[in-house]
C-alpha positions as CSV (number, residue, x, y, z in Angstrom):
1,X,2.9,-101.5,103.7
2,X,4.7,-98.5,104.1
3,X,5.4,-98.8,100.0
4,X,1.3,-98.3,99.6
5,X,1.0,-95.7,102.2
6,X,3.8,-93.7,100.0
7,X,1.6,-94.0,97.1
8,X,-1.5,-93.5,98.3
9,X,-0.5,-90.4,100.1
10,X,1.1,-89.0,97.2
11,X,-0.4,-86.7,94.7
12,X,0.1,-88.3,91.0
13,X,2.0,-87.1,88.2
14,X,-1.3,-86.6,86.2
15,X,-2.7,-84.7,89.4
16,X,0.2,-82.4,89.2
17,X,0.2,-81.8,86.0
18,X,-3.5,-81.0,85.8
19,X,-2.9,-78.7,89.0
20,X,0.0,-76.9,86.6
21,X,-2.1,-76.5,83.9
22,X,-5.1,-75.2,85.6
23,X,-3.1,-72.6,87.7
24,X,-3.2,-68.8,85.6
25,X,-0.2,-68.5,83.7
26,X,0.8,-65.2,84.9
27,X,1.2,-66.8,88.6
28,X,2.7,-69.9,87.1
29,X,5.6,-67.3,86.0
30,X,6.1,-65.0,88.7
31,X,6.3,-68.0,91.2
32,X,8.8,-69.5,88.8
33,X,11.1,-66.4,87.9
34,X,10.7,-65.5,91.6
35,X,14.2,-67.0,92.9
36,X,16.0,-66.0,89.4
37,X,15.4,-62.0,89.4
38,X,16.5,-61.5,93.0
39,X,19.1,-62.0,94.9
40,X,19.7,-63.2,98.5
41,X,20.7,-59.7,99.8
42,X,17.3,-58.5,97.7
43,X,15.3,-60.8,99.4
44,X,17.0,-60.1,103.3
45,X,16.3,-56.5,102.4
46,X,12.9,-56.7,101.4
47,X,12.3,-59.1,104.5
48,X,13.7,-56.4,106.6
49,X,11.5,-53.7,104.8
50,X,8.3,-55.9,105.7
51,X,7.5,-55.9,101.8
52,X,7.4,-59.0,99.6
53,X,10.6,-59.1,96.6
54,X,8.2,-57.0,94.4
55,X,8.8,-54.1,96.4
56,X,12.1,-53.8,94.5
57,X,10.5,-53.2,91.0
58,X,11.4,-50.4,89.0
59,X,9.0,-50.3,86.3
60,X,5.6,-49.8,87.9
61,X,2.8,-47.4,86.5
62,X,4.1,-44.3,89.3
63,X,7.9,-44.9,88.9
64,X,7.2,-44.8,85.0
65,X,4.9,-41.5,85.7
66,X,8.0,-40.6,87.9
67,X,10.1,-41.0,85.3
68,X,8.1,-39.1,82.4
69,X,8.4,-36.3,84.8
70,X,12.1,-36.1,85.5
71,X,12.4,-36.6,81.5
72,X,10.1,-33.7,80.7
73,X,11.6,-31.0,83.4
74,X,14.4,-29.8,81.1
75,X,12.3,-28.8,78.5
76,X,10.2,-26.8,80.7
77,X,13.4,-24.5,81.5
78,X,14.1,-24.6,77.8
79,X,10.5,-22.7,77.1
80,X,10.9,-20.4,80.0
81,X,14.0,-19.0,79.2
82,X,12.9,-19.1,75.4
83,X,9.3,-17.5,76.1
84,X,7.6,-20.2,74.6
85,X,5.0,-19.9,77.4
86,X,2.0,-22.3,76.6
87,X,4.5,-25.6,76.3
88,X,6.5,-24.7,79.1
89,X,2.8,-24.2,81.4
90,X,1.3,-27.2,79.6
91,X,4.4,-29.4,81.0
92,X,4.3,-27.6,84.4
93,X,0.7,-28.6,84.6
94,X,1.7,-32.3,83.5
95,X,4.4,-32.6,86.4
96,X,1.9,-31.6,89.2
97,X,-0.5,-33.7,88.1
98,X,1.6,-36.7,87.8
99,X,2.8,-36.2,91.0
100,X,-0.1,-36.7,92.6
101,X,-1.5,-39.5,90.4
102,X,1.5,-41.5,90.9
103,X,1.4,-41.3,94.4
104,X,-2.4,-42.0,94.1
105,X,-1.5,-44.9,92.1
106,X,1.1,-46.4,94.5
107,X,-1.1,-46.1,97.6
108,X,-4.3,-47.3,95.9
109,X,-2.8,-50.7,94.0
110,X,-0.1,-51.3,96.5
111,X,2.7,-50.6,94.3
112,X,4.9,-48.8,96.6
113,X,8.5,-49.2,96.1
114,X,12.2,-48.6,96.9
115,X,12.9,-46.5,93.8
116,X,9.8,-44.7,93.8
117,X,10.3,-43.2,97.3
118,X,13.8,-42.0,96.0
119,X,12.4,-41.4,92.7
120,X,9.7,-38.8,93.7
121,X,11.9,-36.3,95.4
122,X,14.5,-36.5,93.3
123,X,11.9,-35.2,90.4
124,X,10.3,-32.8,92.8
125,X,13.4,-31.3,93.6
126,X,14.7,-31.3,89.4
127,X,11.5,-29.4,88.7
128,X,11.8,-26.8,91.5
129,X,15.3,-26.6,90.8
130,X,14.9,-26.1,86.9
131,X,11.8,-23.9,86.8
132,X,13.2,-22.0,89.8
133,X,16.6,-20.8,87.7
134,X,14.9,-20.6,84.6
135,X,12.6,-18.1,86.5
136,X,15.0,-16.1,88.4
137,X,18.2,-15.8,86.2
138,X,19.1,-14.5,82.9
139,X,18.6,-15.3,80.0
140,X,15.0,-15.8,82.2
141,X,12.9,-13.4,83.3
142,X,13.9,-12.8,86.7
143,X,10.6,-12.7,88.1
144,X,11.4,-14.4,91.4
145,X,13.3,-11.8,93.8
146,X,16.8,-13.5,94.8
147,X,16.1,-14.6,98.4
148,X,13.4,-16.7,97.8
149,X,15.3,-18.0,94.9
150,X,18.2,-18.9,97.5
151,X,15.9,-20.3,99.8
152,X,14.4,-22.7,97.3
153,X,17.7,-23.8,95.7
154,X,19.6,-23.9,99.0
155,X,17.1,-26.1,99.9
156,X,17.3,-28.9,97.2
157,X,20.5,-28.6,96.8
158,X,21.7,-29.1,100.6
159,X,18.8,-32.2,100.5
160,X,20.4,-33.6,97.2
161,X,23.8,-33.6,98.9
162,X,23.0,-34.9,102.0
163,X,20.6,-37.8,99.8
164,X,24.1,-38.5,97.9
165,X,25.6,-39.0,101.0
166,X,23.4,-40.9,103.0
167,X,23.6,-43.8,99.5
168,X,27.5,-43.8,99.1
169,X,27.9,-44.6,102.9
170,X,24.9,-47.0,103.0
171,X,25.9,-48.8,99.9
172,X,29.8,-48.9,101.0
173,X,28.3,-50.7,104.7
174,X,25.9,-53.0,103.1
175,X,27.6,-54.0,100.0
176,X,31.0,-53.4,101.2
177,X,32.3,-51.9,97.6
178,X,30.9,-48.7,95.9
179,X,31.0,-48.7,92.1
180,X,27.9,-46.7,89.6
181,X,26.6,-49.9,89.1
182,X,25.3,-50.0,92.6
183,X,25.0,-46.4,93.4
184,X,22.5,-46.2,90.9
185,X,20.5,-49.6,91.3
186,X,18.2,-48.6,93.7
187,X,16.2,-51.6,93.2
188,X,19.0,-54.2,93.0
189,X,21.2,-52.4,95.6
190,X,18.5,-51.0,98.3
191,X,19.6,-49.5,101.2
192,X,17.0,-46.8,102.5
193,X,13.5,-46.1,102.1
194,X,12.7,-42.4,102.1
195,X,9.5,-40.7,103.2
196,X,9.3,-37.0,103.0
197,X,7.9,-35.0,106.3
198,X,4.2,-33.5,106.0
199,X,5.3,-30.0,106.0
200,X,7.7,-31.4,103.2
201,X,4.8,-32.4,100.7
202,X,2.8,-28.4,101.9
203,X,6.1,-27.1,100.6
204,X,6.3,-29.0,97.6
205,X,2.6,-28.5,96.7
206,X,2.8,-24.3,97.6
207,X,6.4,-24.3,95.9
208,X,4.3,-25.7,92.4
209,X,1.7,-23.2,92.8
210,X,3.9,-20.4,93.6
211,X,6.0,-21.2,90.2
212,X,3.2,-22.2,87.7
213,X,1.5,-18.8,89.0
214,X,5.0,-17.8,88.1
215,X,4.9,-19.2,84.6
216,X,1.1,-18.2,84.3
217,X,1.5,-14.1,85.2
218,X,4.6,-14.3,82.7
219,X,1.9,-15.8,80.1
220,X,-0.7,-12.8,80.5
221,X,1.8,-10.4,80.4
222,X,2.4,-11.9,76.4
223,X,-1.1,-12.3,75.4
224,X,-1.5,-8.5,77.4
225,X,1.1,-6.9,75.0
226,X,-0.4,-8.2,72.3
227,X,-4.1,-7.5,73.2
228,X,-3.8,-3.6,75.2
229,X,-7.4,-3.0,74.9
230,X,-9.0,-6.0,76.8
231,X,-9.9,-4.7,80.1
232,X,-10.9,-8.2,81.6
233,X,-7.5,-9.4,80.5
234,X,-5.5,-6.8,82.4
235,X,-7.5,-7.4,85.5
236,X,-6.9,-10.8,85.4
237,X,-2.9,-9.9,84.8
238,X,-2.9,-7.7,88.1
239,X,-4.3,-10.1,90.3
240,X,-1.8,-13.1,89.6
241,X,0.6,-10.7,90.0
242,X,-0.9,-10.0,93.6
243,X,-1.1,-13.8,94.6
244,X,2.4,-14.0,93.0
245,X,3.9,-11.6,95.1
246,X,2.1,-13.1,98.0
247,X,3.2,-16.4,97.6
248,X,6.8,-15.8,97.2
249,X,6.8,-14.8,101.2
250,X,4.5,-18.2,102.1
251,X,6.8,-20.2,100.1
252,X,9.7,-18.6,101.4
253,X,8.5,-19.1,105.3
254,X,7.6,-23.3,104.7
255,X,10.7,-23.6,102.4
256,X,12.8,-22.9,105.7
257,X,10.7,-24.3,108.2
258,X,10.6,-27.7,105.9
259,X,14.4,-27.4,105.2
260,X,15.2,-27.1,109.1
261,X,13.1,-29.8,110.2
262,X,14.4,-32.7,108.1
263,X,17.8,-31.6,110.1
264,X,16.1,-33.0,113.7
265,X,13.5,-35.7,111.6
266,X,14.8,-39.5,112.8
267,X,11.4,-40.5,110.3
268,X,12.8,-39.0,106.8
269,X,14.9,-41.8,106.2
270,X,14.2,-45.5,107.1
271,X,17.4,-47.9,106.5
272,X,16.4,-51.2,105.4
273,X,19.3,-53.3,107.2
């Protein structure tokens, strides 16, 4: 009795296959590959995080755009300090919007991940950094005055320190041994999830305005040497020169506010164990 029970309450093997073969492919995969690309400590971690395993990918549509920004940064320095104006706005005007897109992106599709909340700032803080020297020190133009310059490298620089820190000693207490393999894994190796403070994202946002105005004034004042007789142009010139100036004290004021609140925030960094 109990050997007719077994069979009748058991699915078939032609029932199973069919099921197989009528499932989409793409879920057929990911179900199967699930246990082989991620380890046990992945899985705790992202169980701890309150995100499925996915939430350790790296390449997602906004940590690629991430990535095409931290790639193209250098060369907008290189056109700065080499005057090749239009390129060096063009790519300036690329980061910003990529910034937000990828962002959009994540939020929108749910594709929020380890690597792109450590991903982001580290490119915000490469192009302020970059496009800040190349700005401010020769062979540049040095068309941002000194303290502001200070306050917006001191800035990145203390945050990129204290961001080193906080993943050697994280890694060494989760994964008790510290090599560049897993300092650099973000997405095999998590440890914390960062989310940057609101008056964080104003002074991100005013910082790229204040430095593409930057770029922009530096761009009139070519085309103006070249053209002396266009009125129009030369008012244009004056007043981004105006909103320059006058940015570079707003900037200034949120750089230090946002750099001395992350040093009382208990929200910028969430550890994942």
């Amino acid at each position: 009795m109990h050997i007719f029970t077994g069979l009748i309450t058991r699915p078939s093997v032609n029932v199973l296959i069919k099921s197989c073969v009528t499932r989409p492919l793409s879920l057929r995969t990911l179900h199967a590959n699930a246990n082989i690309r991620y380890s046990k400590q992945e899985k705790s971690v992202a169980k701890k995080s309150g995100q499925s395993v996915e939430y350790n990918s790296l390449l997602t549509v906004p940590n690629i755009l991430t990535l095409s920004r931290i790639a193209t940064t250098p060369f907008i320095g290189h056109f700065i300090i080499t005057s090749n104006l239009t390129p060096a706005l063009s790519l300036f005007a690329y980061c910003c919007v990529t910034d937000y897109l990828d962002g959009y992106i994540a939020r929108k599709h749910k594709l929020k991940s380890i690597a792109g909340t450590i991903l982001d700032p580290i490119a915000d803080k490469l192009l302020m950094v970059i496009t800040t020297i190349a700005l401010s020190f020769p062979p540049g133009p040095c068309i941002i005055p000194w303290p502001i310059a200070s306050l917006i490298l001191g800035r990145d620089i203390a945050l990129g320190v204290a961001g080193m820190w906080i993943r050697y000693s994280t890694v060494k207490k989760v994964y008790k041994k510290v090599n560049w393999g897993k300092y650099f894994n973000f997405t095999k190796y998590p440890t914390v999830v960062v989310k940057p403070l609101l008056i964080s994202k104003w002074n991100t946002f005013l910082q790229m305005i204040y430095l593409g105005t930057g770029v922009a004034m530096l761009l009139f004042d070519k085309v103006g040497d070249e053209d002396h007789n266009n009125d129009q142009l030369m008012n244009i010139k004056q007043k981004v020169s105006k909103s320059f100036n006058v940015l570079g004290y707003v900037v200034g004021a949120t750089t230090l506010i946002s750099g001395t609140s992350y040093i009382f925030s208990r929200t910028a960094v969430k550890f994942l164990y």
